[in-house]
C-alpha positions in Angstrom: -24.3 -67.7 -18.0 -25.4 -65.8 -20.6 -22.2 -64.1 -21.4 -20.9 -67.3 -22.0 -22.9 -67.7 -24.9 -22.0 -64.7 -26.9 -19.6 -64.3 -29.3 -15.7 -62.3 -28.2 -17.9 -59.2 -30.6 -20.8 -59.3 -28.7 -18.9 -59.5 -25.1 -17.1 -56.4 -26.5 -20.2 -54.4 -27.1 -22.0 -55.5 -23.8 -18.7 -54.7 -21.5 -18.6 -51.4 -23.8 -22.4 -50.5 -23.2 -22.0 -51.3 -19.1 -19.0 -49.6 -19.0 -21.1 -46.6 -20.6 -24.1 -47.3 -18.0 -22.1 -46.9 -15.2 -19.7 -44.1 -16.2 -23.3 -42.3 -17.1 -24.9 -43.2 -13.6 -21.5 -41.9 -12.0 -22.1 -38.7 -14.1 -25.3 -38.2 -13.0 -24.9 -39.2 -9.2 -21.9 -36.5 -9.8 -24.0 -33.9 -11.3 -27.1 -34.4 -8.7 -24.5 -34.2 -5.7 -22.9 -31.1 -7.5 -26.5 -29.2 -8.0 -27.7 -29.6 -4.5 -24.4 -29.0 -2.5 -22.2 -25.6 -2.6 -18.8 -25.0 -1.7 -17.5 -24.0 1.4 -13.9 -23.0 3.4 -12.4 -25.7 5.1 -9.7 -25.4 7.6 -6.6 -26.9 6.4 -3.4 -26.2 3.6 -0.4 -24.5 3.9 0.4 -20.7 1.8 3.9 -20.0 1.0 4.7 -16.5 -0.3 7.8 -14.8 -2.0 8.6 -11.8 -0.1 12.4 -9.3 -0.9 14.7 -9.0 1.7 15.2 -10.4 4.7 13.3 -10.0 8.2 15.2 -8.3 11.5 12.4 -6.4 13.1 8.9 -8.2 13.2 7.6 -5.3 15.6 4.9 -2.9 14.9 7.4 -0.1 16.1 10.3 -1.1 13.9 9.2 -2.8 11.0 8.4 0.4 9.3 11.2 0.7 6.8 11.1 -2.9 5.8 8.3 -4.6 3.5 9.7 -8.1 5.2 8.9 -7.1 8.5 6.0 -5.1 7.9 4.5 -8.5 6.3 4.5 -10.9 9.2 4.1 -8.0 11.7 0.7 -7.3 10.5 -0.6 -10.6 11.1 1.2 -11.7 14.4 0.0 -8.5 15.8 -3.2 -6.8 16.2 -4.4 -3.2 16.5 -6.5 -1.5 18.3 -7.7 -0.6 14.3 -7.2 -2.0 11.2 -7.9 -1.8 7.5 -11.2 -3.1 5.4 -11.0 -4.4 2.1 -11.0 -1.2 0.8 -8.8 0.7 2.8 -11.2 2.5 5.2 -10.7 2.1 9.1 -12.4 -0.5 11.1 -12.2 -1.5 14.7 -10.2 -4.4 15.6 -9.2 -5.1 19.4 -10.9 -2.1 19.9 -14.9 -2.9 20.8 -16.2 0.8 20.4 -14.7 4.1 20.9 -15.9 7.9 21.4 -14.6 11.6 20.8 -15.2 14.4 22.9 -17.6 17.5 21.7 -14.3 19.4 21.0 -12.2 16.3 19.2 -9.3 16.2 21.8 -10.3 13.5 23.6 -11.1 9.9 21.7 -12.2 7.5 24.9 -11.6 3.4 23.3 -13.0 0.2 24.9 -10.9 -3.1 24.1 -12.9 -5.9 23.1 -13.1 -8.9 25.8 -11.3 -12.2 25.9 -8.3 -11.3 23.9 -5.0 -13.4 24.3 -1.5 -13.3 23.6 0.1 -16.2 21.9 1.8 -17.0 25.4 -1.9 -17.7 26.9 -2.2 -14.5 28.9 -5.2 -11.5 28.4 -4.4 -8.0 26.7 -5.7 -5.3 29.0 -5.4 -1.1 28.5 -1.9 -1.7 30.4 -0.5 -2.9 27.2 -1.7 -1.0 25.2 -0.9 2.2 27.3 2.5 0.4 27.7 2.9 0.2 23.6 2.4 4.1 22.7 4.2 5.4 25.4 7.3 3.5 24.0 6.0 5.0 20.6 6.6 8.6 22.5 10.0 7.8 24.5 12.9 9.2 21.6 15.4 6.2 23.3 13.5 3.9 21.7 13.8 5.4 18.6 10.7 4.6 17.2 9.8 6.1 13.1 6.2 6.2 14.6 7.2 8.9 16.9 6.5 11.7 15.0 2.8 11.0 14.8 2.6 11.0 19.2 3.7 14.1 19.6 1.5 16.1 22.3 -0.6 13.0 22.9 -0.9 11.7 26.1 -2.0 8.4 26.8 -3.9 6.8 29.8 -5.1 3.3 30.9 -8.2 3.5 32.8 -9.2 0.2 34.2 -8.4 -3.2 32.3 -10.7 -2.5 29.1 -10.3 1.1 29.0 -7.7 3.8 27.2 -8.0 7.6 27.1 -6.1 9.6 24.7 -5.9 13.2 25.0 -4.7 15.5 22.3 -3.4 19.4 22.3 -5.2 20.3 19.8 -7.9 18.3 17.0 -6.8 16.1 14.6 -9.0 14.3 11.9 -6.8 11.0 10.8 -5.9 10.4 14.8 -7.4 7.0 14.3 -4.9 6.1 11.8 -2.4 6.4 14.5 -4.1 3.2 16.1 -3.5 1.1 13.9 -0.1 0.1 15.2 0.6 -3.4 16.8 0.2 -3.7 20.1 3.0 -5.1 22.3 2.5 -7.7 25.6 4.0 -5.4 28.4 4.6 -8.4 30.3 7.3 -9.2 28.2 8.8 -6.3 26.9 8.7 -4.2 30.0 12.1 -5.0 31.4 14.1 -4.6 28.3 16.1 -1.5 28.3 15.7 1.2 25.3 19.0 0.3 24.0 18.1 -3.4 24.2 14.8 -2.8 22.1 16.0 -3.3 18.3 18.1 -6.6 19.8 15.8 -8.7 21.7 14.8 -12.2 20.4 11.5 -11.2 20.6 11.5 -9.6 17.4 11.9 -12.2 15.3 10.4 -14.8 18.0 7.5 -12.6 18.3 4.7 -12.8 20.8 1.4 -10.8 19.4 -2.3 -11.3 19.2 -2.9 -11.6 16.0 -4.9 -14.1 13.8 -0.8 -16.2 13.6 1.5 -17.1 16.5 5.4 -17.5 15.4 6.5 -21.2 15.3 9.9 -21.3 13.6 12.6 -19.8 11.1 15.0 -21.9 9.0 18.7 -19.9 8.1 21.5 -20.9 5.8 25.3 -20.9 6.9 25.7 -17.6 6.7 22.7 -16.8 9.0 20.5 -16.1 6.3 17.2 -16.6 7.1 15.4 -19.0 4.2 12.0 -19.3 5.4 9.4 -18.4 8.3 6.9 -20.2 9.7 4.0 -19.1 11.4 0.5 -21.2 12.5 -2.7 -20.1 12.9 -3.6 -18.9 16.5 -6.2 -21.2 17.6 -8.1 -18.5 20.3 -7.7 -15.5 18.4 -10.6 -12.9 19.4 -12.2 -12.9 15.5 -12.0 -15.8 13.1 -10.1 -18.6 13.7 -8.1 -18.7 10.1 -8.5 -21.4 7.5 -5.5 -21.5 6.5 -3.3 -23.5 9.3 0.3 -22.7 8.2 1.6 -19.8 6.2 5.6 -19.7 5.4 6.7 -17.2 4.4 10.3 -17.3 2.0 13.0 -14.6 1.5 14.6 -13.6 -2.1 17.2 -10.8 -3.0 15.6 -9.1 -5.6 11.8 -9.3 -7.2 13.4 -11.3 -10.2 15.1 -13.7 -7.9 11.1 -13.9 -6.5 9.3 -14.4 -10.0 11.8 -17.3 -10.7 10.7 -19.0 -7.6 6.8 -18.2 -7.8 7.3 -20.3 -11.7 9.0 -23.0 -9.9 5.9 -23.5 -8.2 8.4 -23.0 -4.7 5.9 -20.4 -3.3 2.0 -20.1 -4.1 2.3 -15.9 -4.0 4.6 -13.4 -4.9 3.9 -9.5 -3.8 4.7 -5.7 -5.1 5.4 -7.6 -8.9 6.3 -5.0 -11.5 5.2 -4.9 -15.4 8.5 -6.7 -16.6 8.3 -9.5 -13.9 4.6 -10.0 -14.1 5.7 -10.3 -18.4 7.5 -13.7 -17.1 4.7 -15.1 -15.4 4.6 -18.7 -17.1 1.7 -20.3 -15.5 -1.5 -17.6 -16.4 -3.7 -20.9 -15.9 -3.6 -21.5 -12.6 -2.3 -17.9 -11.7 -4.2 -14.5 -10.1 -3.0 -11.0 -10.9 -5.1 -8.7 -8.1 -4.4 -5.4 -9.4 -4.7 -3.4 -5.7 -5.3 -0.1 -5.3 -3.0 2.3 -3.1 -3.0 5.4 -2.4 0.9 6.4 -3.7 1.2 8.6 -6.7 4.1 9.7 -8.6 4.4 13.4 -9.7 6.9 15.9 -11.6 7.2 18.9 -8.7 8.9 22.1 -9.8 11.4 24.6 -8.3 10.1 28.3 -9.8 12.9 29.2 -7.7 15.4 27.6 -9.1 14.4 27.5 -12.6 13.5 31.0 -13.9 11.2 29.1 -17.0 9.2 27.1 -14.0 8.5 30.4 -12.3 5.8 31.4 -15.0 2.7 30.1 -13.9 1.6 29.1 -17.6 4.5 27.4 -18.7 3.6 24.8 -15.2 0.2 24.3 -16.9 1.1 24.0 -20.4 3.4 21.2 -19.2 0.6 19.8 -17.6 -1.7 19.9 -20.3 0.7 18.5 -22.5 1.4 15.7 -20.2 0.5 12.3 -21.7 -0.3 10.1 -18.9 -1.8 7.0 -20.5 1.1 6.8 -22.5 3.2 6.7 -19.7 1.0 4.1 -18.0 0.9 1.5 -20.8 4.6 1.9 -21.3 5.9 2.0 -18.4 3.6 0.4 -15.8 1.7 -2.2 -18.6 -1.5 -0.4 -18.0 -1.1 -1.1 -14.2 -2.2 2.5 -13.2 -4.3 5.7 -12.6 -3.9 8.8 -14.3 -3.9 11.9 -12.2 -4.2 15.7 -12.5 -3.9 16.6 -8.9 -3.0 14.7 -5.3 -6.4 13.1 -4.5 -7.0 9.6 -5.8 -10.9 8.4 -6.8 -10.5 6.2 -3.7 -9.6 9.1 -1.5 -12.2 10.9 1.0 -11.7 14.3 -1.2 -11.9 13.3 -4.5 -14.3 14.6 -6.3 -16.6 13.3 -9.1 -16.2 16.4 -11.4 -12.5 15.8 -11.2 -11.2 15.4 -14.9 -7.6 12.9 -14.5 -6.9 12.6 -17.9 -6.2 16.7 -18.9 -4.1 15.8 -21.4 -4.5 18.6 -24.1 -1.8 19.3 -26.8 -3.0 21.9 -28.7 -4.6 23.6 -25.9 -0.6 23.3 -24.2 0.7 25.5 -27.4 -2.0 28.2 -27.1 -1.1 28.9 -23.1 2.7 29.1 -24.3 1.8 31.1 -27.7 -0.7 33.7 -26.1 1.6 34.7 -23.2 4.2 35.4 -25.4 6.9 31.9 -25.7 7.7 31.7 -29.6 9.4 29.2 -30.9 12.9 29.7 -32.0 15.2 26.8 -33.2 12.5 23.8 -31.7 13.0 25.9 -28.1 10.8 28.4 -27.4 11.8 31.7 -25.5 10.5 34.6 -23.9 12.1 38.0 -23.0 15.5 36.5 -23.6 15.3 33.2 -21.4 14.3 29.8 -23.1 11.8 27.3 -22.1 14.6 25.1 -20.7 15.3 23.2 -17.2 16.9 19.7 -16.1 14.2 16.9 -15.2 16.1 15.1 -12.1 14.8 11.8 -10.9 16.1 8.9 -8.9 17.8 5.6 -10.6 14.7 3.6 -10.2 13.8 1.8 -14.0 10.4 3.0 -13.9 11.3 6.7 -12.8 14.0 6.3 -15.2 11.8 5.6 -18.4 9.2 7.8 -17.0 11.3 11.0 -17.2 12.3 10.2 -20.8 9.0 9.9 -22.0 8.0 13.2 -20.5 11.3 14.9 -22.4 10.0 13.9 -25.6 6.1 15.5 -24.6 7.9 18.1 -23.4 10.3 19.0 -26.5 7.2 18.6 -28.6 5.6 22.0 -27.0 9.0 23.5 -27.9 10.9 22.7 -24.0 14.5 21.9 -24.0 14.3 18.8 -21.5 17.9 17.7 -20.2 17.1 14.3 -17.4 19.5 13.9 -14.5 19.3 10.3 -13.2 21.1 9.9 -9.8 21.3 7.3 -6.9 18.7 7.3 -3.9 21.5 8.0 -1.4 23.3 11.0 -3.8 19.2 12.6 -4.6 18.4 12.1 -1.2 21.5 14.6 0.5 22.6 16.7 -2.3 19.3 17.2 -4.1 16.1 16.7 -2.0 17.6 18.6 1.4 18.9 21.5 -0.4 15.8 21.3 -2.6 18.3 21.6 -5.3 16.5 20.8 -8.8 14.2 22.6 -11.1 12.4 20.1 -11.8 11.9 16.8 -9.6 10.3 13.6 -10.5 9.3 11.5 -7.2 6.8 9.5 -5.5 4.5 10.0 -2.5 3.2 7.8 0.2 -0.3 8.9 1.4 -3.3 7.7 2.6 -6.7 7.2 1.5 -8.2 9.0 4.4 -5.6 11.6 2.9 -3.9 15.1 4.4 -1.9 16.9 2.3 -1.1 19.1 5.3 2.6 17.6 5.2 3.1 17.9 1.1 1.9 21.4 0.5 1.4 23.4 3.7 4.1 26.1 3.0 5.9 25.5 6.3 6.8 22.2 4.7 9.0 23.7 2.5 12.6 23.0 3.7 14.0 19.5 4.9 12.6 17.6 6.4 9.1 18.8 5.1 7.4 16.9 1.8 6.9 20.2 0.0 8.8 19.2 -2.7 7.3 22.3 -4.9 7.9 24.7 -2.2 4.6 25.7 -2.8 3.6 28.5 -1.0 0.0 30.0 -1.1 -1.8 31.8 2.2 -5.1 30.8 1.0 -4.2 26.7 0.8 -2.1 27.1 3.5 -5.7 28.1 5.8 -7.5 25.3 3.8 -4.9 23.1 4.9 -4.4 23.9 8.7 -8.0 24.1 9.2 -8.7 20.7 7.5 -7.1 19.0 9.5 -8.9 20.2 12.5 -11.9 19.7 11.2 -13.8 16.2 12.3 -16.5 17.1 9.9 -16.4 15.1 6.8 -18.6 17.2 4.2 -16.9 20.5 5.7 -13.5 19.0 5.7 -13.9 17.9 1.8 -15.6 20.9 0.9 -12.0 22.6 2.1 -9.8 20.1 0.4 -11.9 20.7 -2.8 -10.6 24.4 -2.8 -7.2 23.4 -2.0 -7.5 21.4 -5.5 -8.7 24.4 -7.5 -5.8 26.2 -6.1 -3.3 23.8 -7.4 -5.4 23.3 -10.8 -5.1 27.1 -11.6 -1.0 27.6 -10.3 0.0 24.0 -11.0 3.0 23.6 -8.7 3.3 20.2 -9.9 2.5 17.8 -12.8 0.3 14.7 -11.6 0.9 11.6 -13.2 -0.1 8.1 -12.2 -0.7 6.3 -8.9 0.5 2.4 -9.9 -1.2 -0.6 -8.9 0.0 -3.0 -6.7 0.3 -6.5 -8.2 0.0 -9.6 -5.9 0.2 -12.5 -7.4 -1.3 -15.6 -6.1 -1.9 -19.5 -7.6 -5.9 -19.5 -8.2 -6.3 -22.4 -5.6 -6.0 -19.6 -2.6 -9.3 -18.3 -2.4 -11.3 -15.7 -0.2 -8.7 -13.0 -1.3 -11.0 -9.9 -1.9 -9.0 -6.8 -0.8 -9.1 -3.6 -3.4 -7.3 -1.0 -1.5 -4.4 -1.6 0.7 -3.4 1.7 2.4 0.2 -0.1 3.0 2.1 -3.4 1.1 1.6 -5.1 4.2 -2.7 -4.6 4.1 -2.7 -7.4 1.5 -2.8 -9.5 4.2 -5.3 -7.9 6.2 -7.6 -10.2 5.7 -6.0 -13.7 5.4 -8.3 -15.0 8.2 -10.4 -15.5 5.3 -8.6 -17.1 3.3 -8.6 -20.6 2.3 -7.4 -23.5 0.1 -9.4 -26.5 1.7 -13.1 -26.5 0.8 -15.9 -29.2 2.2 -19.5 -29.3 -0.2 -22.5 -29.5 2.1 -26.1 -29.2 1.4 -27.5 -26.0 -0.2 
């Protein structure tokens, strides 16, 4: 042959230049394939996420106080509505639904064809079943507050009327709950609720059907299990098993999440998502959500916070940004007032960054606070009163970088850090502070109803500020009964210009959520999650597999 002819050089060179051929052919082929095929989601692969704590309750009416339960809940059940990518209501078992001319009457039709994991069909007698269990005080339910004066009716198999005593804007949101199979939770007594199997055996409709939970020794539970739902009413996910793992603490999470033992971690703070090793192959989706984190003062107990401009002086000379990058990494949203840009009710003219130190001396100067010894007084009483806030490290940092922007307008700034337990019944019941730095939970169809009306004032109302103004208060109450969007936020935009001019509180940041996910999990697209638990909202979309097929 020829090779045999050439010389150990030459058989170098020719082996070297084939080699080449082929390797260039194979590139080529590669690159043709490539151009004329896309990407698409396969079914297949298995997601394991970090979550803290441990799961007892996986039951839409229970899980409310615990992110665990909350998780696996949301996608084991279904609700008549859910959440969108962006946090705005969207129908789910529910096919359509209507109101009545005067708002009390919202009329819903359940989609067809919609199993339980068991193999049976959902019908109105579930969900009838479900929300009067929401209503009954033995089952003790955290969701019960939201059903008073709501009666609910199952007319026919597809069909569920709800009637309300009077008009109520976010009612919707209310439907969002997981519904329960009556057919197996109809003879278990009140008392028997929080300790059947079934809630951590779960049987729901949702896009996952419960398959199995691994505990240690001491009856821990180390990981759960659960498989995609193979005639679920909406996509079929991609994803066939997600397991889910418990840790003690976020740290304890992280750790795992760079051992490459779970694929996600959720609710990450700045100085865990610091020690986040692998940035490669690593997503940080900064979420939107609609809690914000405020300063709220007692004029009542503090004689200085009674005087309306030493409130907005301390809001004008309120740094946010700086609070955001050191506290928070830059994982935030300034604020000036309770209404986020991803809220119905915020409005474009809205300014969030206020922050304004010179223009902070001249309210204190021109109304008559001089400074005297680095404090400033007026008629005898200095510009002085005790920050309170709970032991959380955020909070706790938070509230010393507002006492030094504080004592730089000349305000003696002493911070009282306590425990959750101790704040919660010596300080927050007895609205015993003067000045309180704490967090609330909202929603992005917002009503501030429950924060600011003044009958909120006293436990257990959310007006932390005790804020009391006739004029919001009719904003308020009216609101709420108004279905109307545009005349509904033309009422909350007056309720912000009353807090801009008496400034009952000092707005400061809504934080992002960080989720953190390996890059390989794709189809994550979420924004706004109006709950931890929303992340997942959307995991029937999801996927890790992928097949290529013609463009």
């Amino acid at each position: 042959m020829f090779v045999h002819t050439l010389g150990f050089k030459e058989k170098l060179l020719v082996f070297a230049l084939t080699a080449f051929g082929v390797g260039a052919l194979l590139f080529w082929l590669g690159a043709i394939y490539m151009s004329v095929t896309k990407p698409l989601p396969a079914s297949g692969g298995t997601y394991t996420e970090g979550v803290v704590g441990q799961p007892s309750y996986i039951n839409p009416l229970l899980s409310q106080t615990s992110e665990a339960d909350a998780d696996i809940a949301n996608i084991i059940y279904s609700g008549l509505f859910s959440y969108d990518t962006q946090g705005q209501l969207k129908p789910n078992l529910a096919d359509h639904y209507e109101v009545s001319e005067d708002g009390m009457t919202y009329t819903v039709t359940l989609k067809d064809n919609v199993k339980w994991h068991d193999g049976q069909t959902l019908n109105a007698e579930d969900v009838a079943f479900t929300f009067n269990i929401v209503k009954d005080p033995a089952y003790k339910s955290p969701l019960r507050q939201n059903w008073q004066g709501v009666d609910v009716v199952a007319d026919g198999d597809k069909t569920l009327v709800f009637t309300l005593k009077k008009p109520y804007f976010g009612f919707l949101e209310n439907l969002t709950v997981g519904i329960l199979p009556k057919h197996i939770w109809e003879n278990i007594a009140p008392e028997k609720f929080p300790l059947a199997e079934y809630n951590l055996s779960p049987v729901g409709s949702g896009p996952y059907q419960f398959y199995d939970f691994k505990k240690d020794s001491n009856g821990n539970i180390l990981t759960y299990e659960v498989r995609a739902f193979p005639e679920y009413f909406d996509k079929v996910p991609y994803i066939s098993k997600v397991i889910f793992h418990f840790y003690i603490d976020g740290d304890e999470m992280v750790d795992a999440y760079n051992r490459r033992e779970v694929m996600g971690v959720s609710n990450v703070v700045a100085e865990q998502e610091a020690r986040l090793q692998d940035r490669k192959s690593t997503r940080i989706a900064e979420l939107h959500q609609p809690r914000l984190f405020a300063v709220f003062f007692n004029g009542i107990k503090s004689v200085a916070l009674a005087h309306k401009e030493v409130r907005q002086a301390l809001a004008y000379g309120t740094n946010r940004q700086e609070i955001i990058d050191q506290v928070l990494a830059g994982y935030g949203d300034p604020l000036s007032s309770p209404f986020l840009a991803q809220m119905k009710g915020f409005s474009s003219d809205e300014s969030v960054d206020i922050f304004d130190k010179d223009r902070a001396a001249s309210i204190l100067e021109n109304n008559g606070w001089v400074m005297k010894d680095g404090v400033r007084e007026k008629g005898g009483s200095q510009l002085s009163f005790t920050l309170t806030t709970p032991d959380w490290p955020e909070l706790v940092k938070t509230a010393d970088i507002l006492r030094k922007q504080w004592e730089d307008l000349g305000a003696k700034v002493d911070v009282r850090v306590l425990s959750v337990s101790d704040l919660q019944q010596n300080v927050l019941r007895p609205r015993e502070y003067d000045a309180l730095l704490f967090g609330e939970a909202t929603s992005f169809n917002s009503d501030p109803y429950s924060f600011w009306h003044s009958s909120q004032k006293h436990d257990p109302g959310l007006n932390l500020s005790l804020f009391d103004n006739k004029d919001a208060d009719d904003l308020l109450a009216t609101a709420r009964e108004t279905l109307g969007d545009d005349e509904r936020l033309q009422k909350y935009k007056q309720f912000r210009d009353i807090l801009t001019e008496e400034m009952p509180a000092v707005f400061l940041y809504s934080p992002s959520y960080l989720y953190v996910v390996n890059s390989q999990v794709q189809g994550i697209d979420v924004e706004s999650i109006n709950m931890p638990s929303a992340r997942l909202q959307n995991m029937p979309q999801w996927f890790i597999k992928t097949d290529r097929v013609l463009k």
